[in-house]
N, C-alpha and C positions, 0 to 999 in steps of 0.2 A: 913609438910607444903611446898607447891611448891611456889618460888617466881614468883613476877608479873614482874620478867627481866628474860633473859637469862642469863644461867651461863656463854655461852663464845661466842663472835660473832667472826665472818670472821674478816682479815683484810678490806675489802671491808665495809661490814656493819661499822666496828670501824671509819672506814674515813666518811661516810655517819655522824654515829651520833655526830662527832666532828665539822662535817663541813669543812675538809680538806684531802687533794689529799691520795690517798693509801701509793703514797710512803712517804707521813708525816709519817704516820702509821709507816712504814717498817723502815725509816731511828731513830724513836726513839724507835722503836721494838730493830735494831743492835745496838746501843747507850747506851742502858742497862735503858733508862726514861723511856718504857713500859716492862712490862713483860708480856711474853707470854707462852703458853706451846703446847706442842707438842701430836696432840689426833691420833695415826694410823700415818698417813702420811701425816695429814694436821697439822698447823701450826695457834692457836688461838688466841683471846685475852679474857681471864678473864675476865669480867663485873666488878666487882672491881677493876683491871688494871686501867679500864678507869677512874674512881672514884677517885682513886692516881695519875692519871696522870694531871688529871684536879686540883686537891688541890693542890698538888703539882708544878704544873705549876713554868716556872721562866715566867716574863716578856721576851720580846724582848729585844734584845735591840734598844735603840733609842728611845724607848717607857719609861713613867712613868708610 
């Protein structure tokens, strides 16, 4: 069965479907809050990454 997602989009796409800057992306990619993997010489994000990254989520702060 093929799923109706992609198994790993760009950093670029992952900022597209969160709604925020690539380097969000990049700077909780190096932070260890998204996980990525490495396919040849590019550099992914897992579709289910983003799925944990969004449940997951903390607040801001300054935010309730």
């Amino acid at each position: 069965m093929i799923p109706d997602f992609p198994l790993s989009v760009s950093f670029a796409e992952a900022a597209k479907l969160l709604s925020v800057s690539p380097n969000t992306i990049r700077r909780h990619a190096k932070d260890g809050r998204l996980r990525t993997i490495r396919l040849g010489r590019r550099r992914v994000v897992p579709f289910d990454a983003l799925r944990d990254l969004i449940r997951d989520g903390r607040p801001e702060q300054g935010t309730r």
